[in-house]
VOTI-511390 format. One record per residue (C-alpha): residue number from 1; x, y, z. Coordinates in steps of 0.5 Angstrom, whole numbers, plus 500, padded with zeros to 3 digits. Layout:
BEGIN
   n  xx  yy  zz
 NUM   X   Y   Z
...
END
This chain:
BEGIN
   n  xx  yy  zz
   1 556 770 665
   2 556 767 672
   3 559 770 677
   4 565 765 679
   5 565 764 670
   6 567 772 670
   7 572 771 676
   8 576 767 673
   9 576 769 667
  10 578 775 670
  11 584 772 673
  12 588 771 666
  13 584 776 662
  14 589 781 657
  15 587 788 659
  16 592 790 655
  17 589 795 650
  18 586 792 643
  19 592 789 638
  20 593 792 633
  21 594 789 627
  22 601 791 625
  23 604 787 633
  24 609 783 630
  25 612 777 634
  26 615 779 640
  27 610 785 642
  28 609 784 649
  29 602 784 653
  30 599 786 660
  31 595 781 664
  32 591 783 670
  33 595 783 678
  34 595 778 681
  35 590 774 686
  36 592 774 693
  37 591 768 697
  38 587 772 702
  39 583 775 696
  40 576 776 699
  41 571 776 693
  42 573 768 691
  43 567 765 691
  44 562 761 686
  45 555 761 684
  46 551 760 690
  47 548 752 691
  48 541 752 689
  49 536 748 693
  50 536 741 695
  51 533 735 691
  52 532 728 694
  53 534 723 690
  54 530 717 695
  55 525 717 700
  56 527 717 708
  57 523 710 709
  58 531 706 708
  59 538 707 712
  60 541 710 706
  61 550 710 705
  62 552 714 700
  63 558 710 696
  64 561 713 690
  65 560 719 686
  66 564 720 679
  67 562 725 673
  68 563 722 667
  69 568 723 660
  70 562 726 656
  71 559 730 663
  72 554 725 667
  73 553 725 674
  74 553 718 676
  75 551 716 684
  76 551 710 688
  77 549 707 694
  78 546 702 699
  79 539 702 701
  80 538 698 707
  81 531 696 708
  82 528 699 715
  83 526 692 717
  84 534 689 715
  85 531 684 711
  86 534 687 704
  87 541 690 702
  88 541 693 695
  89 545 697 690
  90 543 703 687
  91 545 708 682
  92 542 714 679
  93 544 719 674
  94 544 726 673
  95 545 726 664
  96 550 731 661
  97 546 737 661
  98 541 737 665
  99 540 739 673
 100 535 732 674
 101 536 726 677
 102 534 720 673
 103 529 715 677
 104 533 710 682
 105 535 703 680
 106 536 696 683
 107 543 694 680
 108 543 688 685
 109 540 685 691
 110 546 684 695
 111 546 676 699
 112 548 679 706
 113 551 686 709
 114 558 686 707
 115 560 689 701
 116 564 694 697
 117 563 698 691
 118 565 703 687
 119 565 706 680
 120 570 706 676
 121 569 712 669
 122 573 710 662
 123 575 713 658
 124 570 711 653
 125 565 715 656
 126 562 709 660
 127 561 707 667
 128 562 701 671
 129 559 699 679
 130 563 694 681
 131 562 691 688
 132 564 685 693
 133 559 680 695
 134 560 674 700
 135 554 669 699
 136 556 664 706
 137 557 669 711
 138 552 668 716
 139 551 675 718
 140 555 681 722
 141 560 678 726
 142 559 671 723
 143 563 672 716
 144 566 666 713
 145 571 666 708
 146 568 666 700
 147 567 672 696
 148 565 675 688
 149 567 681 686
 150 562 683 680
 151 560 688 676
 152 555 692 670
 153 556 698 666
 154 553 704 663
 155 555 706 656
 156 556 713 654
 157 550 716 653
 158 545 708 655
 159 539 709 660
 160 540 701 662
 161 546 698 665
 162 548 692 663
 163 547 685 666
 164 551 682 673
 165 557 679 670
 166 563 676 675
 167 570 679 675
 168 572 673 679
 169 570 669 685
 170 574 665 690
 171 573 660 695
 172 578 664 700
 173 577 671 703
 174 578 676 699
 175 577 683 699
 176 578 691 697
 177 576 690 690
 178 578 696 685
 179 578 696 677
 180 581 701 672
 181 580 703 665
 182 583 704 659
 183 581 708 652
 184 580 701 649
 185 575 699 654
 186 581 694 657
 187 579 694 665
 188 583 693 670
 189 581 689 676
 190 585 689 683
 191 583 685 690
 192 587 683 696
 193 586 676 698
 194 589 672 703
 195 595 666 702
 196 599 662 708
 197 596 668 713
 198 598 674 709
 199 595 678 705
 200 597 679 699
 201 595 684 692
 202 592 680 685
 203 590 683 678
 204 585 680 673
 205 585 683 666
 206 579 684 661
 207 582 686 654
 208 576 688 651
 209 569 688 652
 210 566 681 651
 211 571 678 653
 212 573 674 659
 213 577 676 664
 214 584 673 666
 215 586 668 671
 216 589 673 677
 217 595 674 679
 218 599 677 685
 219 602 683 683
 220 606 684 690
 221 612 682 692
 222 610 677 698
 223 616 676 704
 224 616 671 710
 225 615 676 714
 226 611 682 710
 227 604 682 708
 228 599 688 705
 229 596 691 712
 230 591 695 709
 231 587 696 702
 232 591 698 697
 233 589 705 693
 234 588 705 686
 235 587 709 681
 236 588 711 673
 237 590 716 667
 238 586 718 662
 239 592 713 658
 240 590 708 661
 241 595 707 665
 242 593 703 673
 243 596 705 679
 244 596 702 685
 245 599 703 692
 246 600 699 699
 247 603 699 705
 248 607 692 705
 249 608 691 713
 250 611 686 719
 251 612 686 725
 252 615 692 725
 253 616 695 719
 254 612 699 714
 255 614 700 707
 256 610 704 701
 257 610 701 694
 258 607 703 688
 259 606 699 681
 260 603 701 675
 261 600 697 669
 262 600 701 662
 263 594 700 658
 264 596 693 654
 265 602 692 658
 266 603 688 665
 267 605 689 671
 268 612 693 674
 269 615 690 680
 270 613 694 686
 271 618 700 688
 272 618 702 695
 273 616 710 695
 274 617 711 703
 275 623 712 707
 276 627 707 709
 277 627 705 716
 278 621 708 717
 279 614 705 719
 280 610 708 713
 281 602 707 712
 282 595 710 711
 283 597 711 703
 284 592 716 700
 285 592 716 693
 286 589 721 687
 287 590 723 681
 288 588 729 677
 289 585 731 670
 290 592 734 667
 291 594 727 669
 292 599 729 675
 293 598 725 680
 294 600 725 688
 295 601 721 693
 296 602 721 701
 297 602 717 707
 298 604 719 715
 299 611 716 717
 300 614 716 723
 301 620 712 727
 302 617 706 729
 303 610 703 729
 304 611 704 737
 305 613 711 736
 306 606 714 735
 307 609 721 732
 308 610 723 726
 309 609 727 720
 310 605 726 713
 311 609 725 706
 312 607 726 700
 313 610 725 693
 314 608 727 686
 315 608 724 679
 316 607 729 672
 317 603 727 667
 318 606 722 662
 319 611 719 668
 320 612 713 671
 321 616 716 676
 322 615 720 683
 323 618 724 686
 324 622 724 693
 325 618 724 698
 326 618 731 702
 327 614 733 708
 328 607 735 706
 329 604 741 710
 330 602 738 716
 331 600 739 724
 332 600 736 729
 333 593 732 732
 334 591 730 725
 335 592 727 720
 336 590 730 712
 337 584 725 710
 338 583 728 702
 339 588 730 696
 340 586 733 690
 341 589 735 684
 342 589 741 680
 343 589 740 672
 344 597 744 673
 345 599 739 679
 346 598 743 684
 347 596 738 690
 348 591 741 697
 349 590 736 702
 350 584 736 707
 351 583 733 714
 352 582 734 721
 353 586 737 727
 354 584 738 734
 355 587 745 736
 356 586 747 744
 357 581 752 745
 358 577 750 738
 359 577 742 739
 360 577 738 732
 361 577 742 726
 362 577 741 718
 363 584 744 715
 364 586 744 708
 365 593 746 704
 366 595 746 697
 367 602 746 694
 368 604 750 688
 369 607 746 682
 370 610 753 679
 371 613 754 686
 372 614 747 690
 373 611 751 696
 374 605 749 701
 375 600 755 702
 376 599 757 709
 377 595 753 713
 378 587 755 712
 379 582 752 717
 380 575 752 713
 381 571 749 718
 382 566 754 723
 383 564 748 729
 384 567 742 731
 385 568 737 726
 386 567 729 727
 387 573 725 724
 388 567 721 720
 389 567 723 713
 390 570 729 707
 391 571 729 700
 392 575 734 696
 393 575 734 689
 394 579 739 683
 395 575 742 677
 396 578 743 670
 397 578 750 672
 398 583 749 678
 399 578 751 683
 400 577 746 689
 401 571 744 693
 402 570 741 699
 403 565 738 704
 404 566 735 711
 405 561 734 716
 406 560 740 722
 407 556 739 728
 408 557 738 736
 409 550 733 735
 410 546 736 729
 411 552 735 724
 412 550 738 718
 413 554 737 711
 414 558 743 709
 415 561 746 703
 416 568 751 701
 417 571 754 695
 418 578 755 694
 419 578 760 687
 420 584 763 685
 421 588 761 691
 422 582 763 696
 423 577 759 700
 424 570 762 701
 425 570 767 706
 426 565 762 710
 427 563 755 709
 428 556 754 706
 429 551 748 709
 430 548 743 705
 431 544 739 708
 432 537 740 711
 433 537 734 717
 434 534 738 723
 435 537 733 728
 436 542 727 727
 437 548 727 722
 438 550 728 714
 439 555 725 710
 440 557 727 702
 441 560 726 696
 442 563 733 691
 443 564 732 683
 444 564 736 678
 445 560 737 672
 446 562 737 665
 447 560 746 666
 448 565 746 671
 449 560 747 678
 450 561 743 684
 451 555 737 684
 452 554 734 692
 453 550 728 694
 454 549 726 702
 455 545 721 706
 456 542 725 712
 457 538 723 718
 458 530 722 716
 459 529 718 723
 460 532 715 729
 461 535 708 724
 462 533 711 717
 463 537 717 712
 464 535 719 705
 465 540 721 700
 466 540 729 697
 467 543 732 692
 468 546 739 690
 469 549 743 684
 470 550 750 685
 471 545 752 678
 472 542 747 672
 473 549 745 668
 474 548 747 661
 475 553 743 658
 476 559 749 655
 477 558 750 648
 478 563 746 642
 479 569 751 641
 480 569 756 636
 481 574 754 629
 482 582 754 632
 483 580 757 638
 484 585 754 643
 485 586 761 648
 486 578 760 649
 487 575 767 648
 488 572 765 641
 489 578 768 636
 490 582 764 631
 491 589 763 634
 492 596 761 631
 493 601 757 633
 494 608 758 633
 495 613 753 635
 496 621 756 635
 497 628 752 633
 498 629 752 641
 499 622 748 642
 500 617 753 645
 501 610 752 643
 502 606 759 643
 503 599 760 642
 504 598 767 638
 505 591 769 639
 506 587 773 635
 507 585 781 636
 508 579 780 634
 509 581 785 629
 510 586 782 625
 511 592 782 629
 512 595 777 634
 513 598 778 641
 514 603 772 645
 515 599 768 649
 516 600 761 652
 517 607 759 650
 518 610 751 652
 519 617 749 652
 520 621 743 651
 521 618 740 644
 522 623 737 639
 523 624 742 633
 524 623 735 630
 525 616 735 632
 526 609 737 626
 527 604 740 630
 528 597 740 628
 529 592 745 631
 530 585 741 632
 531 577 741 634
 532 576 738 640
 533 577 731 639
 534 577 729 646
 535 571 731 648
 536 573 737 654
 537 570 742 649
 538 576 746 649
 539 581 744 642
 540 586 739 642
 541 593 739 639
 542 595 733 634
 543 603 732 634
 544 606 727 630
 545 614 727 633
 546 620 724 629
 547 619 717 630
 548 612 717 627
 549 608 717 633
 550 601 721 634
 551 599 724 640
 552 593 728 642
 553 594 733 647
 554 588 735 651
 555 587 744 650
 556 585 746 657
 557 581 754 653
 558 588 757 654
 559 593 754 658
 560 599 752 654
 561 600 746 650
 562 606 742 655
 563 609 736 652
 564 608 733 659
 565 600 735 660
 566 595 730 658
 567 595 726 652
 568 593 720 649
 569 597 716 643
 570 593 715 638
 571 598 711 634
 572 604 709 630
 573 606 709 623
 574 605 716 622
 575 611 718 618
 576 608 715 612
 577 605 722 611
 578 608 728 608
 579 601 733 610
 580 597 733 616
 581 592 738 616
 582 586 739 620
 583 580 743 614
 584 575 742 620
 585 568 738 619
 586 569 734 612
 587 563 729 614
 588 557 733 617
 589 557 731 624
 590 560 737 627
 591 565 734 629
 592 573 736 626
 593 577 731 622
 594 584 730 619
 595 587 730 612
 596 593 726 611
 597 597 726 604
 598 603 720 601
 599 608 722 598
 600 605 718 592
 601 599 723 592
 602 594 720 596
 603 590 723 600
 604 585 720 606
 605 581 721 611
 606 581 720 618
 607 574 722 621
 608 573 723 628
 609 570 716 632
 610 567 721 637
 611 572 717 643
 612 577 721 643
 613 580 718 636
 614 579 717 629
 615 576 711 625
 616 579 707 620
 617 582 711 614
 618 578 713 607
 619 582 714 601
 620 579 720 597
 621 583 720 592
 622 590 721 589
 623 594 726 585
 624 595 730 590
 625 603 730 590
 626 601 736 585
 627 602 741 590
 628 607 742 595
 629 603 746 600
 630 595 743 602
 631 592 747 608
 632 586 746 612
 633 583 752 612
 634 575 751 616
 635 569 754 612
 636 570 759 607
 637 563 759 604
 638 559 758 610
 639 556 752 608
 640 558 748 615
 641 563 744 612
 642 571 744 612
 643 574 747 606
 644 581 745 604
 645 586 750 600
 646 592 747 595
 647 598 751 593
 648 602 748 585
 649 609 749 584
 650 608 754 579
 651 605 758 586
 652 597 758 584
 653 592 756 590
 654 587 753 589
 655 579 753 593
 656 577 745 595
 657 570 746 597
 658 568 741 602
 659 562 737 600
 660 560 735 607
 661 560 727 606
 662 567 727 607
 663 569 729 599
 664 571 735 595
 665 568 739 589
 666 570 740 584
 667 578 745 585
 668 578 753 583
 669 583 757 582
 670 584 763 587
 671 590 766 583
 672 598 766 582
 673 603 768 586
 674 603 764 592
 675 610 762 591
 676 612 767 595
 677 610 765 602
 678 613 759 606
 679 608 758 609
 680 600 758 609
 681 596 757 615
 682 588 757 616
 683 587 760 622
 684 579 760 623
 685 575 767 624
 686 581 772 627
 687 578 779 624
 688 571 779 628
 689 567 779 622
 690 565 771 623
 691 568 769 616
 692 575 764 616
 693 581 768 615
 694 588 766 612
 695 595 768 614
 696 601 767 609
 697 609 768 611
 698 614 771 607
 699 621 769 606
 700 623 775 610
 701 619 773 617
 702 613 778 615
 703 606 776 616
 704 600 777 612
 705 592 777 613
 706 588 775 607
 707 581 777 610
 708 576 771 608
 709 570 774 604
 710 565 769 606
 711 564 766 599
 712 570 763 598
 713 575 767 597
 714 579 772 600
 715 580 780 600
 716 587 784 598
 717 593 783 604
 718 594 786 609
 719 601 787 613
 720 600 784 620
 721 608 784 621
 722 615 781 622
 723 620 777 626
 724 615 772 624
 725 623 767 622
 726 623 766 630
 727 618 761 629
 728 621 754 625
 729 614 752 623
 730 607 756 623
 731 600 752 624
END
């Protein structure tokens, strides 16, 4: 295992001695000390060499950098031609799995210099570089009104993007094109534009691809005096909810404002998140892969005043809502430039300050969401830092990456860590110039290591751009059956009458210890244990609540499932059902599905669409209201498919062998007697011989383990333990 892998797994490992199978319900277990803030060991893998992604005979200005739903790494940059004659723009993608960068290539050959791109990742795996250009300006210092914000997209696992397509054009001045997407393939587009001398902030919606794209329309609330005095910032949820926040200000004043658009829907009003009576500006907005999100913006008593301090706000995964503004750690001479934010909330801000003796330095902070408090602040910088460029960014795993540029005349790209609360005890550089200056971007890939992209100095007017990860990234293996605690054994979950959802994860020996446990669930909730339907590579979780709706709720390889974390909605309408159950891969493309029976009998099929979703429904048959009990129970006989178990109201179980084409065998019958248990879950292989396992639930809250037997079948029971009446359903 690599070494920052084996540190944080470290860091959470049990090591507690082996459960043993008779560990009821409540047994307690022990968990490694703490990490402390100034741990010295916390590091990552060390960077591999520099690649060059294009040659040193252009002035090269790194754009973008975005990692893909499905773990591509795409960049994006201007080349400017050394005689000037030429501005194109260019992308080159690093394909998940793989440590080499595809060719270079042309998206478009820009009229004039000005312009603005960006990329945009979707939920559905593709990606979209969207830019503005101005076709009448006559040159720099020469710019005219008129502009065109156009884009092409990659589809999920494509070589070629598509064709140039407008999103809009206008005979006006407008600028600060952003686009957002949603799940569905609905894009987002927000500019500013200007109307009667002020600025003002527009939208236009493409539903669907192939379709046309909306009239625009302003989305800000203009006043007499008021307009937008800087480029909104723009971001969006996995949901496909849009983000965007602005400074609306006049001749004296400066206010915050938020609005959002959920995928589908239309615009909120805008809401004023900063201070009344203050001068607010420099918004500065982010969101992190749990969904929770951070805003912060410097506010100071009036716009003459010049003194301070920075703000910052928060939003948890699912809301609409931001919290009061609070005071972010800050410092005086600076100003934070970068957010980040982990996948449980916590928020780190990097900028730059200038401390005497030291002169401008790169400092960084980071608020715990379990505690509401702000780390120490921790310079990472080693030189002087130029306030020209940083970048940060937050992993799956909770480790932090930052790259800033350090140097008083050759400035070099430089890289830090911050792992279990712990920055790298120095920084690493980057970048190869010898003379000149380097500037760079930081992703993280779908195995979890930082990726970073830099244009640095090849000659007096000419940069090349280069690129770094810190070892070839191998994508990480599919989850194993019903591992939801991420160290490759069966687990249960168990959720109690009071709404806590706990993750019991498998001994390897055929006990189950206490693991992850969420609170706040309605009792009313049906949880359904799940593969990895959002494409993450840790197993989801399908919960249907009361009014019929299913969500997928993103697993995180053995953090909790929280009603607030991400999710999707998947639909309505899904207490038509009386059985939901997951038997794992019914169709051969090793990809988990679901079962869902009528309280008429019929049985259907959702099989999983490889976006995050399910396809239309298949009937498989009816008659199924025969049985009070249907369980999905994995692959009993080891021929890769899904199996399914029914229980009769005379108590008699019996085996349907999955076919692979999405139907069943023939039934066998495995015995009598199983009336005696209120509950039946297959829990995947939680023994550690590799074959798939299934625990029942007496009357009197004992739990017993019928140990697969590989061929169908399984041995004699064994008692696991009791109390297991504290949890109101089992699955």
């Amino acid at each position: 295992m690599p070494r920052s892998a084996l540190l944080r797994h470290s860091i959470a490992a049990v090591t507690a001695a082996t459960l043993l199978a008779g560990v009821g319900p409540l047994a307690a277990t022990a968990t490694a000390a703490p990490v402390t803030a100034d741990a010295a060991t916390a590091s990552v893998d060390p960077w591999a060499a520099s690649v060059p992604l294009s040659d040193g005979a252009a002035l090269h200005s790194l754009l973008d950098l975005k990692t893909t739903k499905d773990g591509a790494v795409v960049a994006l940059w201007y080349r400017l031609a050394e005689d000037r004659s030429k501005n194109e723009l260019i992308a080159s993608v690093r394909p998940a799995g793989s440590s080499v960068w595809g060719a270079e290539q042309i998206l478009r050959t820009l009229p004039t210099w000005r312009s603005s791109a960006a990329l945009t990742v979707s939920a559905d795996g593709s990606v979209t570089a969207a830019w503005m250009e101005y076709p009448n300006d006559g040159g720099p210092g020469d710019e005219k009104p008129g502009g065109s914000f156009r884009m092409v997209t990659l589809a999920a696992g494509a070589t070629t993007w598509s064709d140039v397509s407008d999103i809009m054009t206008d005979p006006g001045w407008v600028h600060s094109g952003s686009l957002s997407g949603s799940p569905s393939g609905e894009l987002v587009a927000v500019w500013q534009g200007v109307s009667a001398g002020k600025a003002g902030l527009y939208s236009s919606v493409r539903a669907a691809p192939g379709e046309a794209w909306s009239e625009p329309v302003r989305i800000d609330e203009p006043t007499a005096d008021a307009g937008l005095s800087s480029a909104p910032e723009v971001i969006h949820s996995a949901d496909g909810t849009t983000t965007v926040a602005f400074v609306q200000a006049g001749p004296a004043t400066g206010e915050i404002k938020v609005l959002d658009r959920t995928a589908g829907g239309t615009w909120t009003k805008p809401v004023t998140v900063s201070a009344p009576g203050k001068y607010a500006h420099n918004p500065k907005l982010a969101v992190g892969r749990g969904g929770h999100a951070a805003l912060v913006w410097h506010e100071q008593d009036s716009r003459e005043s010049g003194v301070g301090t920075d703000v910052v706000a928060q939003r948890p995964a699912g809301s609409l809502t931001w919290s009061a503004g609070t005071p972010a750690n800050g410092f005086d001479g600076g100003a934070w430039r970068k957010i980040a934010v982990g996948p449980e909330g916590d928020v780190t801000l990097l900028g730059v300050t200038f401390v005497d003796g030291s002169g401008f330095i790169a400092r960084t902070t980071t608020r715990s969401a379990a505690t509401g408090t702000w780390a120490a602040l921790k310079t990472i910088s080693t030189g002087y830092v130029p306030d020209d460029q940083f970048d940060l960014t937050a992993g799956p795993d909770g480790v932090v990456h930052a790259v800033w540029t350090q140097g008083n005349t050759d400035r070099k790209l430089m890289t830090s860590s911050r792992v279990a609360g712990a920055w790298s005890a120095a920084p690493t550089p980057l970048s190869t110039n010898t003379s000149g200056y380097a500037l760079g971007l930081v992703t993280v890939d779908a195995a979890d290591r930082p990726v970073a992209v830099w244009q640095q100095s090849s000659g007096d007017l000419t940069t090349e751009l280069r690129a770094a990860t810190t070892a070839p990234a191998p994508v990480k293996p599919l989850p194993t059956w019903r591992d939801h605690s991420g160290d490759g054994r069966g687990d249960l979950l168990g959720l109690t009458p009071a709404g806590a959802l706990t993750v019991r994860t498998g001994s390897g020996a055929g006990g189950l210890g206490t693991g992850a446990t969420a609170t706040g669930w309605p009792a009313t909730s049906t949880v359904v244990p799940f593969g990895d339907l959002s494409g993450d590579r840790c197993n989801d979780l399908l919960v249907r609540n009361a009014a019929g709706v299913l969500t997928r709720h993103d697993g995180g390889c053995g953090t909790a499932f929280a009603p607030g974390g991400p999710k999707l909605t998947i639909g309505t309408g899904w207490n038509a059902y009386n059985a939901l159950t997951a038997p794992g891969d019914l169709t051969g493309d090793g990809r988990t599905d679901l079962l869902a029976r009528t309280p008429g009998g019929e049985l259907f099929l959702y099989e999983d669409d490889g976006k995050g979703a399910f396809k239309t429904r298949a009937r498989i048959g009816g008659g199924w209201q025969a049985y009070n009990a249907v369980v999905g129970v994995g692959d009993l006989n080891g021929d890769k498919a899904g199996d399914l178990l029914a229980r009769d109201a005379a108590g008699v179980l019996w085996r349907y062998q999955g076919k692979g084409d999405g139907t069943f065998g023939a039934r066998v019958k495995l015995g009598g007697g199983w009336q005696a248990y209120n509950s039946l879950v297959g829990v995947g292989d939680f023994t550690g011989d590799g074959k798939a396992d299934l625990v029942a639930r007496d009357t009197t809250g004992t739990l017993w383990r019928y140990a697969g037997n590989g061929a169908g079948a399984f041995a004699g029971r064994a008692k696991i333990g009791g109390g297991w009446q504290m949890y109101k359903t089992l699955s």
